[in-house]
GUFIVEX-614885 format. One record per residue: x, y, z of N, C-alpha, C, CB in turn. Coordinates in steps of 0.1 Angstrom, whole numbers, plus 5000, padded with zeros to 4 digits. Glycine has a CB too. Layout:
<sites>
XYZXYZXYZXYZ/...
</sites>
This chain:
<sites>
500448094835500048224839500948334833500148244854/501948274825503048374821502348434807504648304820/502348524805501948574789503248664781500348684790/503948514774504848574770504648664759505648494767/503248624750503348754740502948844746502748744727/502748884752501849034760503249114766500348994778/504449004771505449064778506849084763505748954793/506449044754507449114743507149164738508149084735/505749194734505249344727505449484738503449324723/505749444749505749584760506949594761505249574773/508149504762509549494756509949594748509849394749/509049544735509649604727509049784726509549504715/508349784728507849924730508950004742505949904736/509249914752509850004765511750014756509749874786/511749884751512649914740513550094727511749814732/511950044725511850194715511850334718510750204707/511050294732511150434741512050474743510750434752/512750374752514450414756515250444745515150314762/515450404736515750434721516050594719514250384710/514550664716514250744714514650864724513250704711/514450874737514850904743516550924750514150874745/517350794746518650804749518950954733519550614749/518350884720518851024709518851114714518251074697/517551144718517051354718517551384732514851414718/517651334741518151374757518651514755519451264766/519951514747520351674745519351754741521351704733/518251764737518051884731515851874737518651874708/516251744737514251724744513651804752513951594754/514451834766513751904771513552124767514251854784/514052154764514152284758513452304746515452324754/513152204737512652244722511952154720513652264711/510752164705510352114697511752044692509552184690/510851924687512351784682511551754667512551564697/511951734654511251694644510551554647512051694634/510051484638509851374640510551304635508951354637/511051134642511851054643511350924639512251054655/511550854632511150694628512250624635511150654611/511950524642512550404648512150304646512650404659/512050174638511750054639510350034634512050004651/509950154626508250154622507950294628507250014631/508150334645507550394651507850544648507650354661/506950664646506950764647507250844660506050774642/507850954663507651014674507851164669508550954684/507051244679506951394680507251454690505851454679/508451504696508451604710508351714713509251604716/507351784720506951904726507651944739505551904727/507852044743508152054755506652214760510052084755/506052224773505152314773505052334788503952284766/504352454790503452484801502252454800503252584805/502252334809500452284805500052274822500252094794/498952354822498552404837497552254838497652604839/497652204850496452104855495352124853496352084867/494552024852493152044848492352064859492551934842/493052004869492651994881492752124891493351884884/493952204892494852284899494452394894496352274898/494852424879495352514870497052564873494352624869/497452504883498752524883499552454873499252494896/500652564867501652544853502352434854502652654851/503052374846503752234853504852254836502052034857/506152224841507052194830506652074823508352194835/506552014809506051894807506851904791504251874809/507151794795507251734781506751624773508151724778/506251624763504751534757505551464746503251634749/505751374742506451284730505351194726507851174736/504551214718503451094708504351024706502651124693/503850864702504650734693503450724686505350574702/503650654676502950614665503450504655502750734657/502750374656503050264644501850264633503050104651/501550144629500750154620499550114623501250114610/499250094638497950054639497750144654497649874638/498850194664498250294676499650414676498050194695/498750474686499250594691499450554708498150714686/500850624713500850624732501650744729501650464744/501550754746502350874744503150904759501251004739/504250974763504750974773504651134774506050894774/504651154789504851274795505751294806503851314799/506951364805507651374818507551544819509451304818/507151504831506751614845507951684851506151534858/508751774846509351834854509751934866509651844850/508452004870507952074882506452064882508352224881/505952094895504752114897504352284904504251994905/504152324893504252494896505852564902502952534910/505952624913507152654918507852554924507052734925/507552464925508352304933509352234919506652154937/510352234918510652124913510751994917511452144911/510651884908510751784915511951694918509951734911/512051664931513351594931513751524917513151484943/512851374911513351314900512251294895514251194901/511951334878511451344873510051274868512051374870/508851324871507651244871507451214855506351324877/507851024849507351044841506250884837508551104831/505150944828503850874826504050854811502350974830/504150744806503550614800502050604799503850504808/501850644787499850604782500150534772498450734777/499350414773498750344765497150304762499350254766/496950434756495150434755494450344742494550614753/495750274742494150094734494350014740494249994717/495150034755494649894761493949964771495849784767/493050104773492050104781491149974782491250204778/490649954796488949884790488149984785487749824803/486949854781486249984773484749904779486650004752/485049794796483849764798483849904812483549584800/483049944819483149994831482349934840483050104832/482749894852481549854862480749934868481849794871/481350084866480650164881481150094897478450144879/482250114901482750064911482650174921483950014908/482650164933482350234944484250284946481350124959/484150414954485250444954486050354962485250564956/487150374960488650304968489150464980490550264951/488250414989488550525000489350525010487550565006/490250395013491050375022491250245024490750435031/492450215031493150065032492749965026493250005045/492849895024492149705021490549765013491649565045/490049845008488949885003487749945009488549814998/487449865027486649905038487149965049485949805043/486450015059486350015072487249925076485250005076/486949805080486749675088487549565073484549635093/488349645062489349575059489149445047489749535072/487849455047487349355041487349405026485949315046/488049315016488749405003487949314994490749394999/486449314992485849254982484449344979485649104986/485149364961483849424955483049334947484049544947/481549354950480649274952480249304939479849274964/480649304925480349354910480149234906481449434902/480049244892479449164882481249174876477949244871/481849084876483049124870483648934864484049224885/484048914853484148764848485448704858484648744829/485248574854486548524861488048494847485848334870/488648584854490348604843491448564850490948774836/492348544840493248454845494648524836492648274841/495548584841496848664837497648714846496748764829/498748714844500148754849500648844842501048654849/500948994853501749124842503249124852500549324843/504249094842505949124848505849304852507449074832/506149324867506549454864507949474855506749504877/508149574857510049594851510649554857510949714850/510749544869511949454877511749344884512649534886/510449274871510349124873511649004877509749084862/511048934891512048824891511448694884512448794905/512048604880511648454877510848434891513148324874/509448384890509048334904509348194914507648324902/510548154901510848054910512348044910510247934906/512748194916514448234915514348254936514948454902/515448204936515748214951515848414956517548124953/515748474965515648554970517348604969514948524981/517048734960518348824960519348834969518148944959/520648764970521548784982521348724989521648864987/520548614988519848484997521048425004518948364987/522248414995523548315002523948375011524948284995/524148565014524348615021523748675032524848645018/522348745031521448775037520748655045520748835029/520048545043519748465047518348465045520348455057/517848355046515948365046515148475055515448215052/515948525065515148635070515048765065515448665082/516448795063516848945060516448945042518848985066/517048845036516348895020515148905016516648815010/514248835020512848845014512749015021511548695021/512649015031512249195036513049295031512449225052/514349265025515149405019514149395003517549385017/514149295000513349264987511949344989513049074984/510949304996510249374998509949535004509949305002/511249565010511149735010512049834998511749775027/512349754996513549844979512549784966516149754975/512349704960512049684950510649614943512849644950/510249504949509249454951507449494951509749424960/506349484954505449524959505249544972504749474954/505049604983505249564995503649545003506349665002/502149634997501149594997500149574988500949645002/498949534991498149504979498049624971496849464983/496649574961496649644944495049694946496749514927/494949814945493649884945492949824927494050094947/491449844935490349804917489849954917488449634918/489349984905488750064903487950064888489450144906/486750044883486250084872487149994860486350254872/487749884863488449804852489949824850487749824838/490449894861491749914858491949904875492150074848/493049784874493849744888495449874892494649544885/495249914898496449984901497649924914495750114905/498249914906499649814918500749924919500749634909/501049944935501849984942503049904941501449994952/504349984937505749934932506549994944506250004916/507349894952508850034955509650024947509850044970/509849984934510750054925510150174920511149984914/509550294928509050384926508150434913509850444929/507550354908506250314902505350304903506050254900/503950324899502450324901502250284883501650504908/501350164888500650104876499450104872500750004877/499050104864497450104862497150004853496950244856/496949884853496549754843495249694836496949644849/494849694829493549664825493049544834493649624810/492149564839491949414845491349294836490949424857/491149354828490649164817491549184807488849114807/492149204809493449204800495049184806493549344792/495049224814496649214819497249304814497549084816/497549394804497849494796498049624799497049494790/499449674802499449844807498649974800501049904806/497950034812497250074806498250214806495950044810/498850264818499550384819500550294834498250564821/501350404831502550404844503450554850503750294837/503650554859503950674862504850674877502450754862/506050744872507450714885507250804895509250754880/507550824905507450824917508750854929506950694918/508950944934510251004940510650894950509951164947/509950804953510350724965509350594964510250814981/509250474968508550384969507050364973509150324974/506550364966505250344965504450254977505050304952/504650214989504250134996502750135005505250125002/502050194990500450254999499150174990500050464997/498850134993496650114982496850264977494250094999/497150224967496650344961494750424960497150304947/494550484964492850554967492450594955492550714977/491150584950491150604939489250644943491850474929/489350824938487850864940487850914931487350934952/485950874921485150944915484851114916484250874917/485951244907484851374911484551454897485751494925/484251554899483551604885484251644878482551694884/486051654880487051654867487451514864488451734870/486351374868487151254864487751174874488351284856/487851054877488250954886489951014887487950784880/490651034905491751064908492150944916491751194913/493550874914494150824920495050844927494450774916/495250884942495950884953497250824954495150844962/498350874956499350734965500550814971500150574952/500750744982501650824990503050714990500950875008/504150784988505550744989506050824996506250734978/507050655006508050695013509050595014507650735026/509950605024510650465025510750435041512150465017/511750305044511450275058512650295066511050135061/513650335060514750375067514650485078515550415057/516050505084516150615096517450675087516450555117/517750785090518950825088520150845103518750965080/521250835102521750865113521351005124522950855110/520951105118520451185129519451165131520651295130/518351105123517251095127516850935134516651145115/518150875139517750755147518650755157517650625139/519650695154521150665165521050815171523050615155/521850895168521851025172521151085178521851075165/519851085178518451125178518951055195517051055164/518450895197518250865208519750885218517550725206/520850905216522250885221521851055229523750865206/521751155219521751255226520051295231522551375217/519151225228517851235238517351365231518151255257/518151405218516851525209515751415202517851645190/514751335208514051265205512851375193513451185219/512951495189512451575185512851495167512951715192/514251505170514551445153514251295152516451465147/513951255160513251075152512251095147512650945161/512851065131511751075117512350985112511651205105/511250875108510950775099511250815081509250735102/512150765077512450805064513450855061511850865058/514550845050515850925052515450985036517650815056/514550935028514251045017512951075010515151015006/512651125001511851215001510151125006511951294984/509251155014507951135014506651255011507751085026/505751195002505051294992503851214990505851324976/502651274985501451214979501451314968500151194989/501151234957500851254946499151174942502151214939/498851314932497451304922497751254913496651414918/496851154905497251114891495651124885498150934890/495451164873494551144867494150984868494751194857/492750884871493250744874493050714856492050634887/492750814845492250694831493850714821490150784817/493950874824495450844818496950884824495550894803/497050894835497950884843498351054847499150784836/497851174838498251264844498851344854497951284843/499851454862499651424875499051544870500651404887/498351574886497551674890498351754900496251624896/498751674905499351784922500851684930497551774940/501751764934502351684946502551724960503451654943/502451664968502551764983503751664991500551774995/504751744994505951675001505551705018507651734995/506051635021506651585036507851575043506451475038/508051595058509351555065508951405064509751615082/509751295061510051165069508851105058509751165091/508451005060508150915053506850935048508450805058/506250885042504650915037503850755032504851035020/504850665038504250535033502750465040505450415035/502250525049500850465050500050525039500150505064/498850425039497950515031496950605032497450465024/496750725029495650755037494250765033495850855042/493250795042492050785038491250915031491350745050/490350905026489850985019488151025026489950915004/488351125036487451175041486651305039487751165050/485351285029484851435034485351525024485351505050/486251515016486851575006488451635011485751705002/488651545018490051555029490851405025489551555049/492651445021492851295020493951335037493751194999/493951195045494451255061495151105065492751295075/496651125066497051045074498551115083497250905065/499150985087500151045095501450995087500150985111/502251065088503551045083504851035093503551155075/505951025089506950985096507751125107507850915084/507451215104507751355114506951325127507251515108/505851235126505051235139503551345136506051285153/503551435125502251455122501251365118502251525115/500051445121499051375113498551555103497451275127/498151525089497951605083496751575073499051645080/495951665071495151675063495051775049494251695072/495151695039495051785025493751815017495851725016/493651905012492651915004493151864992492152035004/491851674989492051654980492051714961491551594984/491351814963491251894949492951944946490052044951/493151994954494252124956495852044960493452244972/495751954972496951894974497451994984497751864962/496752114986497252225002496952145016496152405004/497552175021497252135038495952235045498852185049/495352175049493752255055494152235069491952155051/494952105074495252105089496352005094494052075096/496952045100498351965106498951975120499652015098/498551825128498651805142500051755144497751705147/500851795154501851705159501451635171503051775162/501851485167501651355176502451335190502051225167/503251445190504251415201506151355199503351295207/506751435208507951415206508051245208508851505217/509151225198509551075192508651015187510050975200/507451035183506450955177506650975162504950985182/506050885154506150895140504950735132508150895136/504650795120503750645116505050565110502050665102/504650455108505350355103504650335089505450225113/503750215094502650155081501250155082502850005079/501250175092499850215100498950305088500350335117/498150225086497550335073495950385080497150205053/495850495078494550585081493050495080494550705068/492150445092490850445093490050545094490650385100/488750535098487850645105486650535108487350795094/485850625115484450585121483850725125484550475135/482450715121481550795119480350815131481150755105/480450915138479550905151478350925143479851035164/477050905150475450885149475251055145474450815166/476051145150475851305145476451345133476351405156/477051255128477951255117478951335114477351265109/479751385130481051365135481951255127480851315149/482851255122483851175116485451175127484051255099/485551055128487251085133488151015127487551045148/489551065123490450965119491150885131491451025111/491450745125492250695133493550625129491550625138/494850645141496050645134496550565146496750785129/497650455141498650425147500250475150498650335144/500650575159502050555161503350515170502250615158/504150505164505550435176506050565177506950315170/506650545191506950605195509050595205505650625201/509650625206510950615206510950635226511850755195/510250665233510150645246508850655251510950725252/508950575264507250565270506250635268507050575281/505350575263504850485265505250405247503250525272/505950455241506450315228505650325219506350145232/503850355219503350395209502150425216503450325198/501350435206499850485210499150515196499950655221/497450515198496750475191495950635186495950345198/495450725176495350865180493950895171496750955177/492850905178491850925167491351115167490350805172/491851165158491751325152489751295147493151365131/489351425154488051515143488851535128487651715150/487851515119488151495107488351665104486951395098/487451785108487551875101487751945108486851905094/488951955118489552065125490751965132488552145137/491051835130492351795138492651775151493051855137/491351805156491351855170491351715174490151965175/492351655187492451485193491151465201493951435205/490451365192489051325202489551235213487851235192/490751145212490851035219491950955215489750975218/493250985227494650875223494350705236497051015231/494850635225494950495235496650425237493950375227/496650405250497950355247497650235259499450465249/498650135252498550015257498849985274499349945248/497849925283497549935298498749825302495749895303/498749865316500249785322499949665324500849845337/501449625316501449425316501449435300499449315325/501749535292501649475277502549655271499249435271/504049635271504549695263504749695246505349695267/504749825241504949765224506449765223504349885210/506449705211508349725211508249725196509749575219/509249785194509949825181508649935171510349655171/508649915161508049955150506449945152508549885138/506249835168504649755166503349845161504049695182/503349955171501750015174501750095158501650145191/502950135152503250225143502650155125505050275145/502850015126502949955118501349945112503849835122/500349885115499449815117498549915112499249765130/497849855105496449985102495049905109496050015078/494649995116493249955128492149925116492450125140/491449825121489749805115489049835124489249665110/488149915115486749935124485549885120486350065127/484449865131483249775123482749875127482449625126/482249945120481350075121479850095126481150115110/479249955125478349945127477849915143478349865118/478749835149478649805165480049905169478849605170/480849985164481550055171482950035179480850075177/483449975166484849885177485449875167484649725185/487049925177488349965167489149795172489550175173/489749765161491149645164492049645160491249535162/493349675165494449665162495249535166495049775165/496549555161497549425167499249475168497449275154/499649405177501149485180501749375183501449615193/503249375189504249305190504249375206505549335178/504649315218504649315233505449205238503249305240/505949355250506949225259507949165254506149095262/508949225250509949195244510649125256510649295237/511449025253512048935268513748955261511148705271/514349015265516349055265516948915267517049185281/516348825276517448705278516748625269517848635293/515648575264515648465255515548525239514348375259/514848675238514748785228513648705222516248835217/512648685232511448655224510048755226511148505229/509148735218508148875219506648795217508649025204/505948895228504448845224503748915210503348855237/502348885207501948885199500548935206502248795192/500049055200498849085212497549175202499549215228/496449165206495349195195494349255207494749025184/493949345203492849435213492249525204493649525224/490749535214489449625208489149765219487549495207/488949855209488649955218487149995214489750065217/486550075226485250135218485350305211484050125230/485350285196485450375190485250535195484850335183/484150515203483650655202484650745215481850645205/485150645219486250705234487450645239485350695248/487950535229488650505227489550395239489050595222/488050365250488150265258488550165257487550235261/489550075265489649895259488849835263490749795264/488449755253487449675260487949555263486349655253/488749495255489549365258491149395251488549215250/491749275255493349285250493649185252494449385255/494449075241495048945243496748935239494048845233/496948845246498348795241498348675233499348775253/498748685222498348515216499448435211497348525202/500148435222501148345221502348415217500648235213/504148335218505248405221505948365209505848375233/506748455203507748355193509048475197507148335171/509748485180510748555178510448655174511548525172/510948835172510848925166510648895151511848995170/509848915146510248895125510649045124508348865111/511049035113511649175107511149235097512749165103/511249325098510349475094508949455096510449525078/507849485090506649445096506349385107506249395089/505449445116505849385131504249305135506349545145/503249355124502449315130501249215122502049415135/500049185121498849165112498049215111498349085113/497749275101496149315100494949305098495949355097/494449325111492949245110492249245099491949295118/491149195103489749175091488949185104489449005079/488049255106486449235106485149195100486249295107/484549075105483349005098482548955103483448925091/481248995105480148965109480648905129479448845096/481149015131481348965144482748885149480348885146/483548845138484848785139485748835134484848675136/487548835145488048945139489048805130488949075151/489548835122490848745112492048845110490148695093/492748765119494148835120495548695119494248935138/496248765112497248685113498648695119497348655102/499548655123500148685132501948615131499348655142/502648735127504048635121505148615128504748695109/504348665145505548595156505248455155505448655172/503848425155503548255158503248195144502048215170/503448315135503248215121501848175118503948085122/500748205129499548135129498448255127499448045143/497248175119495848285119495048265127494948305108/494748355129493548345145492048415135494148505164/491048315143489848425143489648435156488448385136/488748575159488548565177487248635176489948675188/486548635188485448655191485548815193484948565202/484748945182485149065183484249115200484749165167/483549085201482949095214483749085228481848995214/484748995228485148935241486648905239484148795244/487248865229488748845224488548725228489948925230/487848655226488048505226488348425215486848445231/489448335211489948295206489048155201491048315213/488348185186487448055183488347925175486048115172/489347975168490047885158491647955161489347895141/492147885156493647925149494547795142494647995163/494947835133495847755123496647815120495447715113/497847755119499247725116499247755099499747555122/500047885095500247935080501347775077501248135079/500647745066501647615057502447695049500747485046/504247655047504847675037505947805043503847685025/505647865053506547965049507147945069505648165042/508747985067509247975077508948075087510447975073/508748055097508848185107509948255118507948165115/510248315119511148405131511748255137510048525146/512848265145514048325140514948305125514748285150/514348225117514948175105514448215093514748055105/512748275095511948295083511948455084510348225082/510948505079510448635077508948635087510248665060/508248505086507148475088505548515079507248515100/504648465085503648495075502448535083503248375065/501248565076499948625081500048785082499548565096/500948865075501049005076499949085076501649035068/499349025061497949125053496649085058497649105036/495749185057494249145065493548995055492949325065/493548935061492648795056491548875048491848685071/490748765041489848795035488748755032490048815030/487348735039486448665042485648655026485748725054/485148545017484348485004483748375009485348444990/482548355014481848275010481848175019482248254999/482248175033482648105041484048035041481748035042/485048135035486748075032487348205037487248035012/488548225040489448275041490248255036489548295047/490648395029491948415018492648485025491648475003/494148445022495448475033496648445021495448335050/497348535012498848485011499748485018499448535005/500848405020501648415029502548315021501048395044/504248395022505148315013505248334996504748175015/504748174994504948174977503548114977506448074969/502348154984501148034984500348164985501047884998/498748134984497548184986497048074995496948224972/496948065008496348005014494748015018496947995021/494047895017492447935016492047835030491447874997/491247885038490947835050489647835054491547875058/488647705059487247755062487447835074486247635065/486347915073486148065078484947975092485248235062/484747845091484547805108484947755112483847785115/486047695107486947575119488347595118486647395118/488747705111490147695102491247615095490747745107/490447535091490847385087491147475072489347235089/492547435070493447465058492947365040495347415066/491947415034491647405025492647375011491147495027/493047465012493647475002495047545002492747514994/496147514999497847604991497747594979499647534995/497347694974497547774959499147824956496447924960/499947794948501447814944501347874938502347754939/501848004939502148104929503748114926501548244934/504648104933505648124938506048274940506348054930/507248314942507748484949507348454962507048644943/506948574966506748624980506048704982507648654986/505048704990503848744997504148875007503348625006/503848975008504949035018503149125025506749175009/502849235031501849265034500549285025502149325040/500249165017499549135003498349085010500349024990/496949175006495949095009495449044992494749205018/493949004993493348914981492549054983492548734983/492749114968491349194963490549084954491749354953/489149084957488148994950487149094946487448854960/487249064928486249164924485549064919486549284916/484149044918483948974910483848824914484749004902/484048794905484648644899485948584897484348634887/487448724902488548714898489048774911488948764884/490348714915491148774927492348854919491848644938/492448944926493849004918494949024933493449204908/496049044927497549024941498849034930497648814952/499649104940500849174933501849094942500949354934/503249094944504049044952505349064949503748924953/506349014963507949144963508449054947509949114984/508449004942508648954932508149074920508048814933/507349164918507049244911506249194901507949294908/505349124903504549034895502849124898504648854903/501749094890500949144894499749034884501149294892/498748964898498248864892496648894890498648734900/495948804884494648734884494148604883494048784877/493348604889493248444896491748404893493548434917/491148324890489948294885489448264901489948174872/488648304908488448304922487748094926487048464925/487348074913486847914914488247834912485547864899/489047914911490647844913491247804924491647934909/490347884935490747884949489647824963491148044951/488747824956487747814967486447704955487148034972/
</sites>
């Protein structure tokens, strides 16, 4: 799977770049630079006001062509977006001959895992391929975990996965896969090729599905960055002196940024207090989630302005919890959000009117089932839109003398945000960072996986009855591991697809009888299986970004 020549021709190009760029630094940004030969390659630098295509707001830029003897790319760094400067500087990488040049006509990428109800497979005409792309701060996949002697099997794989790594899946769109980096990166890869197509940096870690919608200036790609930290006043402090007002999630910058999706342009950036790592959805011409201040906010996707902005309540804030919706019969829209909260009730569930903000309906978890920690905040809800029913999953019942925690999965009815059922599914250890699983909804069965007990459940969405469950092979769990089953499963064909660890585990979808451990090696962290096609694609904290011939697995 490794493609060494694909990864020293991009070497050597990221090579020449830097090259070029360490010369002119003095004088690049202020002026025209003559042209420069390096190693074959030509280069030209401009510096300009080049207003968005999108905005028409002015943007500092500077444009550097390369040129060999058979292409042209070119880099742009972004140094304000109109009157904003930007913290650290936005810069984009094009390489427009490794566009595709097949398209599928793909339906947009409008929120989480690709659906509603979580289910990340587009049902295209797409071949079965087989490649491996190193990010930049690729590890060997079969190198022990950074600081592993000291950190230990719990704590390294998760610092790996929130600083550097991938930490969720890779959005498809129209032949180009886009992978979420927290080495503050956004990728855009050919998908039958493995091949960068553009790349573009990022003020903070990228830990979102990047959205990716069709409009009449051209397909735009979405992605919100933040990170998971607290800062001391905004945590210790915060709860010591009871200003629960300053608990904010994030100690630096959270933002969503526009990218052109064919050659990486930006279009817009809109910053935030506290973190910005859920992803959000794309409603109505609104992109709307919650962020780490404890708002929920809505932007206009063209523009990147705020149209509307709720506060959730003192000490609340999102975690990972990424933006659903469901659509009433009047064609009423509501968002739906998870957040934690720093005192009672610990969190709560909050579904906003899409085009005024206004709270249709908060849920918080009934007596006999506390959240603890990060739970309610973490988790992004599935809805089946069709019969009307939201599922989430949390962490409950934390027990102080043995420090063990349940594991609990519940349905509400959408339209009023009733429980209808709520389970505990069994007890383990806290895992760390990520607190919860995220469902799948399918044809009536929810698939959740769960990394207190290490185990995947399907359950009856009607009743919470518990039809199967199996035990994740290969990866350790709480108190020793990280654990596994984070990302929403993923129903093909009567299988379920589940990474967890250094494996792609495949499971029949009716008795959960474990099929198949696919080795990839690295680590799996809240990574679902996008299946387009004929080919699975998956990124991981390792910084890898794969394709899988889907008859490889199933």
């Amino acid at each position: 799977m490794y493609m060494k020549g694909s990864l020293s021709v991009f070497s050597i190009i990221f090579l020449i770049i830097g090259l070029v760029i360490g010369v002119s630094i003095g004088y690049i940004i202020h002026s025209e630079k003559p042209e420069n030969t390096i190693m074959g390659v030509i280069s030209y630098s401009k510096t300009i006001l080049m207003p968005s295509p999108l905005t028409g707001v002015k943007e500092n830029v500077t444009i550097t062509t390369f040129k060999n003897s058979t292409n042209t790319w070119y880099q742009y760094i972004y140094y304000s977006y109109g009157n904003c400067y930007l913290p650290m500087w936005t810069t984009v990488n094009y390489y427009p001959f490794n566009l595709p040049n097949i398209s599928s006509n793909t339906p947009n990428w409008t929120v989480y895992a690709f659906t509603q109800n979580h289910e990340s497979v587009i049902n295209i005409s797409f071949p079965a391929v087989s490649w491996s792309f190193p990010q930049i701060n690729a590890l060997p996949l079969n190198a022990p975990f950074p600081a592993y002697q000291i950190l230990g099997n719990r704590t390294a794989p998760v610092i790996l996965t929130q600083l550097v790594g991938d930490a969720v899946g890779v959005s498809y769109y129209d032949g180009i896969v886009y992978v979420p980096s927290d080495s503050n990166v956004l990728y855009a890869i050919n998908a039958y090729t493995g091949k960068i197509v553009w790349e573009a940096t990022t003020a903070n870690s990228v830990m979102s599905n990047p959205i990716i919608v069709k409009t009449s200036k051209g397909p735009i790609v979405y992605v919100s960055v933040g990170d998971a930290g607290f800062s001391a006043s905004h945590g210790i402090f915060a709860v010591i002196t009871h200003n629960l007002k300053n608990v904010i999630r994030g100690y630096s910058y959270g933002a969503i940024y526009a990218f052109n999706a064919t050659d990486g342009q930006l279009l817009w950036v809109h910053f935030d207090e506290g973190n910005d790592m859920p992803t959000p959805a794309y409603i109505n011409g609104l992109l709307i989630y919650g962020d780490g201040s404890g708002h929920i906010v809505a932007l206009n996707a063209t523009t990147g302005k705020v149209v509307w902005k709720d506060y959730v309540g003192i000490s609340a804030f999102d975690s990972m919890s990424s933006t659903n919706y469901y659509k009433f019969s009047n064609g009423t829209t509501i968002a739906i959000i998870g957040f934690t909260m720093a005192e009672p009730p610990y969190g709560e569930l909050v579904a906003v009117n899409v085009n005024n903000g206004q709270i249709v309906w908060k849920f918080i978890l009934p007596k006999g089932y506390t959240p603890f920690n990060t739970g309610m905040g973490d988790v992004s809800p599935a809805v089946d839109e069709r019969n009307g029913i939201v599922v989430q999953s949390t962490i409950v019942n934390f027990n102080p003398t043995n420090r063990t925690i349940g594991f609990a999965v519940f349905a509400l009815n959408a339209t009023n945000g009733q429980l209808l059922w709520i389970e505990q599914l069994g007890r383990g250890y806290v895992p760390p960072a990520f607190k919860g699983g995220v469902p799948t909804i399918y044809n009536g069965i929810v698939y959740v996986g769960s990394p207190v007990t290490n185990t995947i459940y399907a359950i009856n969405e009607s009743n919470g009855k518990i039809l199967w469950k199996s035990v994740i092979p290969n990866v350790q769990g709480p108190p020793n591991g990280a654990g596994g089953g984070r990302a929403n499963p993923v129903y093909i064909k009567g299988y379920i697809i589940e990474p967890a660890g250094a494996y792609v585990d495949v499971y029949n979808a009716s008795n959960g009888a474990l099929v198949k451990s696919y080795y990839i090696g690295g680590r799996f962290g809240i990574v679902n299986a996008v299946i387009v096609g004929n080919t699975v694609f998956l990124d991981n904290s390792y910084s890898w970004t794969f394709a899988i011939p889907l008859n490889d697995l199933i």
